[in-house]
N, C-alpha and C positions, 0 to 999 in steps of 0.2 A: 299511806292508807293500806289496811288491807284487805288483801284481792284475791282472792281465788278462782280459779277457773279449769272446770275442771276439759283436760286436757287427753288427747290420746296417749301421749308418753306419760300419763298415770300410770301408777302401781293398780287403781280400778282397774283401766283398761284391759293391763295386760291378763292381771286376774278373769276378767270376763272373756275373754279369748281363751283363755285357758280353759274357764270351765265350760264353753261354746264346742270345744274340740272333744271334748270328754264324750266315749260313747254314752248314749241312752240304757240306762240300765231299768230302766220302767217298763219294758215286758214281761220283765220275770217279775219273782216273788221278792226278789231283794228292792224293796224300796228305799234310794236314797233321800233319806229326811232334811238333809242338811242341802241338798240340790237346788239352785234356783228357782224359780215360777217360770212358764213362759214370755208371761208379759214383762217380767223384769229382763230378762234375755232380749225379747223384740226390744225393749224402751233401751237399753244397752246398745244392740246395732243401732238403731236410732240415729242415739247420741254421737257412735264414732263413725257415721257414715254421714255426717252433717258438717260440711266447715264450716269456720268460723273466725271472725280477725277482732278482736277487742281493743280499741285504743282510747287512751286515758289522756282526757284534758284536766284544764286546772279547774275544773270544779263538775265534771261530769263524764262520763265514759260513752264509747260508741262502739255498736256488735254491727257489723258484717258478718252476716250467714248468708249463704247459699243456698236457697230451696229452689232450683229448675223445675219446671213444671205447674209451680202452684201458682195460684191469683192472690192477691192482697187476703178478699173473703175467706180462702182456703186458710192464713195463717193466723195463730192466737197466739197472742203477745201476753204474758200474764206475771203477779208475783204473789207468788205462794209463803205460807207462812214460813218464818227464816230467812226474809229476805232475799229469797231463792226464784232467780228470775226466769222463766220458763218459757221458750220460745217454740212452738208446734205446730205440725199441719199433717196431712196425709197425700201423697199422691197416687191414684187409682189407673188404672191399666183404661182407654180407652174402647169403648164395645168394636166388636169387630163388625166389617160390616158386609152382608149377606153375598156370600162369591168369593171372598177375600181370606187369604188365611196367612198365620204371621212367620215368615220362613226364618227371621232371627229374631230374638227378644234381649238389649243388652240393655234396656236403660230400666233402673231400678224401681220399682211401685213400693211401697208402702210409707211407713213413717217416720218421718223427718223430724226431729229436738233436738234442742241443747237447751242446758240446765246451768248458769251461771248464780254463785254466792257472790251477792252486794254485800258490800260495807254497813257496817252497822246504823251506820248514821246518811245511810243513802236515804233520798226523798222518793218514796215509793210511788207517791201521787204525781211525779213531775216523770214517770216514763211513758215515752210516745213513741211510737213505730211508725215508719217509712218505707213503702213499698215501690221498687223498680224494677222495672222490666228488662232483665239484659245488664243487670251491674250497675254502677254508679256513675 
């Protein structure tokens, strides 16, 4: 069968990192056209700041990702057209609370994806999501 998956040791990846490091040239006049969007940049970190374990049985596949923080609610499981299986959620900074102020901030806020290519002949209607708490 084939399987793609797209991976951090892409040739994507490395490209988006690349062009991530690239200074901001959008204060001047010289605007680069050919420069990514934002949100394709944020959906980029996303992607490589999300793991993920994909293991292949004899007639179905199973993803392990990692989203710390979120609830079941918080994640959408979905497949887009191309058979392009889309896994997302967001995680949000906690409100501070009144007296309180945050002397280190290391754990990461925002949004969590991966984007995995099914097989052609994958059964779209038979994926189901499982949500635990703490790993498997």
């Amino acid at each position: 069968m084939d399987f793609r998956v797209m991976s951090l040791e892409s040739p994507l990846f490395h490209t988006l990192q690349h062009m991530m490091d690239m200074p901001d040239d959008s204060a001047g006049d010289n605007k680069t056209y050919n420069a990514p969007t934002r949100s394709y940049v944020r959906d980029a970190k996303a992607m490589a700041a999300t793991p993920a374990d994909v293991k292949e049985y004899s007639n179905s596949y199973m993803f392990e990702i990692d989203m710390p923080g979120l609830k079941s609610g918080d994640i959408k499981v979905q497949v887009e057209d191309d058979n392009v299986l889309l896994i997302s959620g967001e995680r949000k900074r906690n409100e501070e609370k009144e007296g309180a102020k945050y002397l280190r901030i290391e754990r990461r806020v925002g949004k969590l994806m991966r984007k995995f290519v099914l097989p052609e002949n994958a059964n779209t209607d038979a994926v189901s999501a499982v949500c635990q708490d703490g790993g498997a």
